[in-house]
C-alpha positions as CSV (number, residue, x, y, z in Angstrom):
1,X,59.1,5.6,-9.1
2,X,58.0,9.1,-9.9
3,X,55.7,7.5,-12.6
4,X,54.8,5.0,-10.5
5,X,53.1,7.8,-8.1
6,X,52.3,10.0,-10.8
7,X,49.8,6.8,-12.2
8,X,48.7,6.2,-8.7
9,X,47.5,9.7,-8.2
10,X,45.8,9.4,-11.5
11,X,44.1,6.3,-10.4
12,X,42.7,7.9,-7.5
13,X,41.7,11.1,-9.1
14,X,39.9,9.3,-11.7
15,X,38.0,6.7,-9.0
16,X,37.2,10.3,-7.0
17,X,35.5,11.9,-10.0
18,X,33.8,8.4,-10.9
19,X,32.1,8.7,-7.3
20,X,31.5,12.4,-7.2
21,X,29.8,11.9,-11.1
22,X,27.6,8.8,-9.7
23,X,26.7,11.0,-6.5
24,X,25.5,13.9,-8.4
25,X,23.5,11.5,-10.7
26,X,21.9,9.7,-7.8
27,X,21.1,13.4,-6.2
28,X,19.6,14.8,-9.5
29,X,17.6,11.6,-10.1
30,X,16.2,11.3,-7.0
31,X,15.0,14.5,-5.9
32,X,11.6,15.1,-7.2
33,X,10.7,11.4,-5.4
34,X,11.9,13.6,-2.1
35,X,9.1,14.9,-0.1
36,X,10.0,17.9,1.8
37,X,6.7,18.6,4.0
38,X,5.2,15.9,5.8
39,X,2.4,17.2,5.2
40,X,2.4,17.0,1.7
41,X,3.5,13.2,1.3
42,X,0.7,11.6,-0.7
43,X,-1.2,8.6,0.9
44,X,0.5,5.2,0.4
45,X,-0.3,2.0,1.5
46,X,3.1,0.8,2.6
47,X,6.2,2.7,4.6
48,X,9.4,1.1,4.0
49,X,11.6,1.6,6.9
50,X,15.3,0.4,6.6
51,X,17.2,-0.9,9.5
52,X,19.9,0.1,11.2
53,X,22.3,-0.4,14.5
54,X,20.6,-1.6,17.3
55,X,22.4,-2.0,20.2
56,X,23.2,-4.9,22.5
57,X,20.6,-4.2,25.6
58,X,17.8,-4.0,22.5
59,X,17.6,-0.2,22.6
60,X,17.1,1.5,19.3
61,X,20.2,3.7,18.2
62,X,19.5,7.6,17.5
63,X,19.3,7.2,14.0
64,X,16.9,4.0,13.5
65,X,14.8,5.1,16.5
66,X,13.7,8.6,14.5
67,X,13.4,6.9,11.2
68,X,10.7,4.7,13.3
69,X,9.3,7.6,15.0
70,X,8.8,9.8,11.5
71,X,7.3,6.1,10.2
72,X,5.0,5.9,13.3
73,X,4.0,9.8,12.8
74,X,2.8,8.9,9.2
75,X,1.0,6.0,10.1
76,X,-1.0,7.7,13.3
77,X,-1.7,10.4,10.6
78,X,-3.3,7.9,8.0
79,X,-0.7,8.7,5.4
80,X,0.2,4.9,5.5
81,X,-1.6,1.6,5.8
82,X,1.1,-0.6,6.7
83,X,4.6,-0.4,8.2
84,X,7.6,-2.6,6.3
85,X,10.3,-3.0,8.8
86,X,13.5,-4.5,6.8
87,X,16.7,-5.3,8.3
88,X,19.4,-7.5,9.6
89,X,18.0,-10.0,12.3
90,X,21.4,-11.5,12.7
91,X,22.4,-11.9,16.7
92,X,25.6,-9.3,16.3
93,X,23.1,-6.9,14.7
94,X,21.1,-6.6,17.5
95,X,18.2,-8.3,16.2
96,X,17.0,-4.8,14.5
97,X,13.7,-6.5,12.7
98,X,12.3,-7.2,16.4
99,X,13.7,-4.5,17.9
100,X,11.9,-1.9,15.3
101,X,8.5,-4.2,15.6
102,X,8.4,-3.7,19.8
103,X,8.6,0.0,18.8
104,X,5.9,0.4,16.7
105,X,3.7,-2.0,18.8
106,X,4.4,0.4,21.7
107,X,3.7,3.2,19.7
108,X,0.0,1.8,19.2
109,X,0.9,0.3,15.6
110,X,-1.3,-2.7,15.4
111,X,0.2,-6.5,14.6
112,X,-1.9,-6.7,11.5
113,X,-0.2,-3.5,10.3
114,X,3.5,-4.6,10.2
115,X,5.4,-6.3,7.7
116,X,8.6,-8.1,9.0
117,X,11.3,-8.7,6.4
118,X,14.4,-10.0,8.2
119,X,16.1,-10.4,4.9
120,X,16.7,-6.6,4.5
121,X,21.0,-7.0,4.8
122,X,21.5,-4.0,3.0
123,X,19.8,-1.3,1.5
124,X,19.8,-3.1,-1.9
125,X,18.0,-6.1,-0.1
126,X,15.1,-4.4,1.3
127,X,14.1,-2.7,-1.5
128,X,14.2,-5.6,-3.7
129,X,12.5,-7.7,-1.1
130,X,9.9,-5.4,-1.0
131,X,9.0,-5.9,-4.2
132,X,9.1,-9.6,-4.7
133,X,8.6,-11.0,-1.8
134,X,5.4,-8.2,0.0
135,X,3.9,-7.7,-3.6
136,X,5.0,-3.4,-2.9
137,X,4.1,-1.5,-5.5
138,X,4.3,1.8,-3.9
139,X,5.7,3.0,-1.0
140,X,7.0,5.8,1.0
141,X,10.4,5.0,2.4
142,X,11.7,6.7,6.0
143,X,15.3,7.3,6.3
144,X,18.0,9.9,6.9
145,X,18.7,13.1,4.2
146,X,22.0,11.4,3.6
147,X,20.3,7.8,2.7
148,X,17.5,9.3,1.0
149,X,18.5,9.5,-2.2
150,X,20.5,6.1,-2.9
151,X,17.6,4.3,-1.1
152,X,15.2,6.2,-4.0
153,X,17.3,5.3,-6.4
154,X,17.7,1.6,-5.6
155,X,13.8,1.4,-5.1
156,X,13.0,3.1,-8.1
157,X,15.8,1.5,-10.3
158,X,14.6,-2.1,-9.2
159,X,10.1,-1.6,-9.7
160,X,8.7,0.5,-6.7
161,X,6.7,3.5,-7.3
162,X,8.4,5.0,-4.6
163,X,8.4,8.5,-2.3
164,X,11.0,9.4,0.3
165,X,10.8,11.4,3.7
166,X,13.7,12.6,5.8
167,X,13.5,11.2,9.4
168,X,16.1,13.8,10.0
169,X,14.8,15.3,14.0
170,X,18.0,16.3,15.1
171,X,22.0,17.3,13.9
172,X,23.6,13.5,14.3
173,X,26.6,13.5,15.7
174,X,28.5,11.2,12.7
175,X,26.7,13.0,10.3
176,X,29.7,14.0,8.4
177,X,30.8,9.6,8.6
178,X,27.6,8.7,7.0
179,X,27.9,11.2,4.3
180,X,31.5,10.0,3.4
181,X,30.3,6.7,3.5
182,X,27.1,7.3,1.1
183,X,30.1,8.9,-1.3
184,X,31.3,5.0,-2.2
185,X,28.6,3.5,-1.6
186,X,26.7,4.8,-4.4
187,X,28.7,3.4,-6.8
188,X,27.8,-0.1,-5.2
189,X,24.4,1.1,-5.7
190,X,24.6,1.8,-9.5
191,X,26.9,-1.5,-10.0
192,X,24.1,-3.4,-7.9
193,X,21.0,-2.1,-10.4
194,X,23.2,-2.5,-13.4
195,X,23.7,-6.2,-12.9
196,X,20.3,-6.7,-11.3
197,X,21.7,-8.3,-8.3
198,X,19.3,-11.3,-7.2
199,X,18.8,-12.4,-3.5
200,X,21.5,-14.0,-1.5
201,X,23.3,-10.9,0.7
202,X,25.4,-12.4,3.8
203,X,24.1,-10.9,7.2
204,X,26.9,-9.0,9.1
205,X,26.3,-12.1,11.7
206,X,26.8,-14.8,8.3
207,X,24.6,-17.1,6.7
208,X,22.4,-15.7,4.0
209,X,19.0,-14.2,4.1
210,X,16.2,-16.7,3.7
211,X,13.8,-17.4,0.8
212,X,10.6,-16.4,2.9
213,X,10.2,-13.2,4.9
């Protein structure tokens, strides 16, 4: 028994310091694509902004609602031609494709200027996406610090000349959740390049995402 738990804590160790090692490579490789002044982000003629919770009434949560605001402040500032709004448009997620577009058309953000990928499943997806399916080249992409530098990575890994900006605007109360959960999920992230995972991510709501955006 006592080696039993000794190989199990082994086991554990050794998966913590495989995350912690693909954590800090993901960091290092991703932060000179991290722009830390808005002001200084470079012209671009797409921002890619990934979805997130949307809840059931159709209102935007914190966190997806300032990722679309810092997206919309580019935009309005000429920084970006074109929005690219990429997420789950399954029923249990809220529909948060559609619920992302009605923000930006109230923001001013003309029709012409959105992109609508409701393929985007995962963070893996829309950056993929992106590439094959909207012929992006180069983008800037909008989300939190924590996402930041897995989304880089993933974008960059899979063909998009890609920047990132933190739509940070306030301390978030699960802050410390969405770290943890950016821990392990960049080893999905470096599995997912490594294979060169092709289309076919199941929505949260099932059924798979469709050939054309």
């Amino acid at each position: 028994m006592k080696k039993l738990i000794l190989a199990a804590g082994l086991m554990f160790a050794a998966a913590l310091g495989l995350c912690a090692g693909l954590a800090i490579h993901i960091h290092f490789y991703s932060a000179p694509y991290i722009m830390h002044a808005i002001g200084g982000v470079p012209p671009s003629p797409v921002c890619l902004v990934p979805g997130a919770r949307v809840y059931g009434d159709g209102r935007l949560s914190i966190v997806l609602r300032d990722r679309c605001a810092r997206a919309l402040g580019l935009f309005r500032a000429g920084t970006v031609k074109r929005i690219l709004l990429s997420g789950d448009h399954g029923p249990c997620a809220g529909g948060e494709v559609l619920a992302m577009r009605d923000f930006m058309l109230k923001g001013g953000v003309p029709r012409g200027a959105l992109l609508l990928d409701y393929g985007g499943y995962d963070t893996y997806h829309s950056m993929v996406r992106a590439r094959r399916l909207f012929a992006v080249t180069r983008c800037v992409i909008v989300t939190q610090r924590f996402h930041l530098p897995r989304a880089l990575y993933i974008a960059r890994k899979t063909g998009l000349d890609a920047r990132g900006v933190s739509a940070d605007m306030r301390k978030y109360r699960y802050y410390r959740s969405y770290a943890a959960r950016e821990f392990f999920a960049n080893v999905k992230a470096v599995f997912e390049v490594a294979a060169g995972r092709e289309e076919g991510a199941v929505s949260r709501c099932g059924g798979t995402a469709a050939v054309n955006p």
